[in-house]
C-alpha positions, -999 to +999 in steps of 0.1 A: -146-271-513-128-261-480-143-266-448-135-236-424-126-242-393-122-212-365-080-214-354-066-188-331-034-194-347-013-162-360+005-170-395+035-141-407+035-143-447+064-131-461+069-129-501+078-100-522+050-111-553+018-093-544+004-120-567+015-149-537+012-134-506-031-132-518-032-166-526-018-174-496-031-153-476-069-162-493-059-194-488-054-196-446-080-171-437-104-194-452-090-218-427-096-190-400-063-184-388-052-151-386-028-136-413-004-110-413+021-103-443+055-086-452+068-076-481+105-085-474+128-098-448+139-068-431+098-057-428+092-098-415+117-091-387+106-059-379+071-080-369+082-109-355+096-081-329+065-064-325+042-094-324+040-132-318+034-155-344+029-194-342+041-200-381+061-181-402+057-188-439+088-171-462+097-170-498+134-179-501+143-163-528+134-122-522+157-092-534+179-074-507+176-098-472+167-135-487+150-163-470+183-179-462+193-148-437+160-144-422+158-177-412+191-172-396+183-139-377+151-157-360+172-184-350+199-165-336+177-144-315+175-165-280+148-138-268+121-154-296+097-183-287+100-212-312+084-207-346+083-225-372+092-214-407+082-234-440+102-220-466+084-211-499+105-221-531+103-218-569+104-252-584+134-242-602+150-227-571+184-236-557+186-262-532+165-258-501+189-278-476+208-244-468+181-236-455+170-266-431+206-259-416+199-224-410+167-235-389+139-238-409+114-267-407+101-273-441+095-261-474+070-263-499+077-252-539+061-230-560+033-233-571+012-242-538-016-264-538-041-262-514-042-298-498-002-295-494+000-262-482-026-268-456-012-304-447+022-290-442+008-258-421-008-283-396+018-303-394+040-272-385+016-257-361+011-292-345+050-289-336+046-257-322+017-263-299+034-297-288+070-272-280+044-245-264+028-272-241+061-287-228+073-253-224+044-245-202+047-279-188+086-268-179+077-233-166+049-249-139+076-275-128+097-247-122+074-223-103+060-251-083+094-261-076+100-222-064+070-226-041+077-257-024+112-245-020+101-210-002+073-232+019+099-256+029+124-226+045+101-214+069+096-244+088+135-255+088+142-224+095+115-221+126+131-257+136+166-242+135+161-221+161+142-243+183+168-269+181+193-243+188+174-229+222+169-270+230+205-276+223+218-244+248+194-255+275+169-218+270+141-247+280+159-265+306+185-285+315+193-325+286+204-349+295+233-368+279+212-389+255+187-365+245+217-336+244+230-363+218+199-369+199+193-330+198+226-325+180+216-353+152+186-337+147+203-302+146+229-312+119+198-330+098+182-301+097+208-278+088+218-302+059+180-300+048+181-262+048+213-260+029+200-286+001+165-263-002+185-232-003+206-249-030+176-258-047+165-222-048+192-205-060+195-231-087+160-225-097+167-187-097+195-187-122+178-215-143+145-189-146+165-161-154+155-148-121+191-140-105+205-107-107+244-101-095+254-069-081+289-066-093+313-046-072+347-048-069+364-081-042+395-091-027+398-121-034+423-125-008+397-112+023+370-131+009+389-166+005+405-162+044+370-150+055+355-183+041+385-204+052+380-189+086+343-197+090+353-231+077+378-242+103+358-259+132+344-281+108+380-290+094+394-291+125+362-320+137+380-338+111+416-328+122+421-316+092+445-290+079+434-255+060+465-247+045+462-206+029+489-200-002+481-165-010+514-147-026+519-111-007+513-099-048+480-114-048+463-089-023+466-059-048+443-080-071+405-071-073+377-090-093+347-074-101+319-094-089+291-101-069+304-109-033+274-132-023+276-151-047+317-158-050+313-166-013+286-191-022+311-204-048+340-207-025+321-224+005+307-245-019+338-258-032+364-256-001+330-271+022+333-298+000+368-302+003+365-307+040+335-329+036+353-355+009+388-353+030+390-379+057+429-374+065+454-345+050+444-313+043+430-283+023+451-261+003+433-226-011+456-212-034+457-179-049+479-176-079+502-145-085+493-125-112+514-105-139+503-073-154+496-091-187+468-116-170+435-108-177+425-133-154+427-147-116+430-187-108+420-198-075+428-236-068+413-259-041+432-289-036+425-318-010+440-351-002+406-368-002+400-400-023+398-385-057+372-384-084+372-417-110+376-399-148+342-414-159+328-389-133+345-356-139+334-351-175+294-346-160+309-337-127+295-300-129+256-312-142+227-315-125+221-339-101+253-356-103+267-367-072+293-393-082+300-430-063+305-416-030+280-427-002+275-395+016+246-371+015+244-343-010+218-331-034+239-330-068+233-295-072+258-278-055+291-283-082+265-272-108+257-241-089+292-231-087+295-240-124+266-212-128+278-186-105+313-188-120+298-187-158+278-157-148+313-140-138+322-152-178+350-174-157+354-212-160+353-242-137+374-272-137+388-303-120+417-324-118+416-357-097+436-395-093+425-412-074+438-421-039+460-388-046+429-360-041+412-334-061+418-297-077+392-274-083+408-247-101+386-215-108+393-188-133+379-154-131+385-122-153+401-094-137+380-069-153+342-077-167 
């Protein structure tokens, strides 16, 4: 006898016997969940589009679209939640393994038993609500993560500005000392602010939140402009910002989102400056020929240089290599993100005690 239990859980049957699809279908609404059937793969997608399903049960073997490439189709479709499929197979079927590689989670063959197909339906619908609750788990993270961030900006922001009317004297005249201490607390803060707006945009392109307005850029404007707003901090350092941009190079134009390439390139030439205690900065802009379909853009420094063991994860989260000084590990993997989003690519070349190249591909046309 089976005890009925009361599941909120939404089962997709798909088999072309009439004959199966009852049985099964007898079989799980005397469980309580909730079944919904198809008569063939091209019907099972049609309501896997329509409607969410926490189990997907399909015959393998069915005329026209087989298991085989339905399995396949749900798996190649990034907009679907997970689902778990248990392939349904004829004892004398072929091989179920092709299968398992195409993404399904189990099988069970023809003909079904209750205890087993019951046994293996929990199981499967186990895994799903243990992949639903990390999910869930993963989203929260991330929106709490959003929150704090936005809650943190307004009071840097508010301190800013204070620091900056303390700093010009708006509320009477420092002293040495404190003028000092003013500008430590100045730069803190402005370092704080850059990590939490790091942190942000990060968190925006991770939740599919970030949308580029793509227009086209000179690339040649927008690397002096950020080389320009740049220079006082190289020049602290006595540092060189050395511009190789061929005369050719001005006629080419990207199509991109501006913001976001000067993100990129402040990003990667700030850090220059930042890891570069003596030499210089070189921005190149490489020449193009009529058969490119692509732009490089190389930023080269005479800093210390990157050990190999760092470079392969160099552009991951949170990585922020031997180096002692203060960074939050996001910002190489935010350019890796804005430059993927442009379909471009990222990549370094570094000895060290010789200095780093960050060289930067981008397509001329999207």
């Amino acid at each position: 006898m089976i005890t009925q239990s009361f599941n909120s859980d939404n089962i997709l049957v798909v088999d072309d016997s009439p004959d199966n699809v009852f049985l099964i279908k007898t079989i799980l609404e005397e469980e309580g969940y909730t079944v919904t059937t198809a008569e063939n793969g091209v019907s099972a997608l049609a309501k896997i589009s329509e409607a969410n399903f926490d189990l997907v049960l399909l015959d393998l073997m069915m005329p026209g679209m087989d298991g085989y490439e339905v399995t396949k189709r749900i798996r190649e479709n990034r907009s679907l939640p997970f689902i778990p499929i248990l392939l349904i197979t004829a004892h004398d079927s072929p091989n179920v393994a092709q299968g398992l590689d195409l993404g399904a989670d189990d099988f069970i063959r023809k003909p079904v038993t209750v205890d087993e197909l019951l046994a293996r339906v929990r199981s499967l619908l186990r895994l799903k609500h243990s992949i639903d609750e990390r999910d869930e788990i993963a989203r929260q993270r991330e929106d709490f993560v959003s929150r704090l961030t936005h809650d943190l900006r307004t009071p840097l922001v508010a301190a800013e500005r204070m620091l900056t009317l303390l700093s010009e004297g708006a509320l009477g005249s420092l002293s040495a000392p404190m003028q000092e201490v003013i500008t430590i607390m100045a730069r803190s803060n402005t370092n704080l602010l850059a990590m939490v707006n790091t942190l942000l945009e990060v968190y925006r392109f991770e939740a599919g939140r970030k949308t580029l307005a793509f227009q086209p850029v000179n690339l040649e404007q927008l690397l002096k402009e950020v080389a320009g707003e740049l220079t006082p901090l190289a020049q602290a350092k006595q540092l060189a910002i050395n511009l190789d941009i061929d005369e050719h190079s001005s006629k080419s134009t990207i199509v991109g989102d501006r913001l976001e390439l000067h993100r990129l390139f402040t990003n990667l030439i700030g850090n220059a400056i930042k890891f570069t205690d003596k030499g210089f900065v070189t921005i190149s802009l490489v020449p193009i020929t009529s058969n490119d379909r692509s732009i490089t853009i190389k930023i080269a420094d005479t800093g210390p240089g990157i050990p190999p063991e760092e470079q392969a994860t160099l552009f991951e989260r949170f990585r922020q290599g031997s180096h002692k000084r203060s960074g939050s590990g996001l910002g190489l993997y935010l350019s890796r993100r804005i430059v993927e989003a442009h379909k471009g690519s990222i990549e370094v070349n570094s000895e060290l005690g010789k200095g780093s190249i960050f060289t930067v591909n981008l397509p001329i046309k999207q």
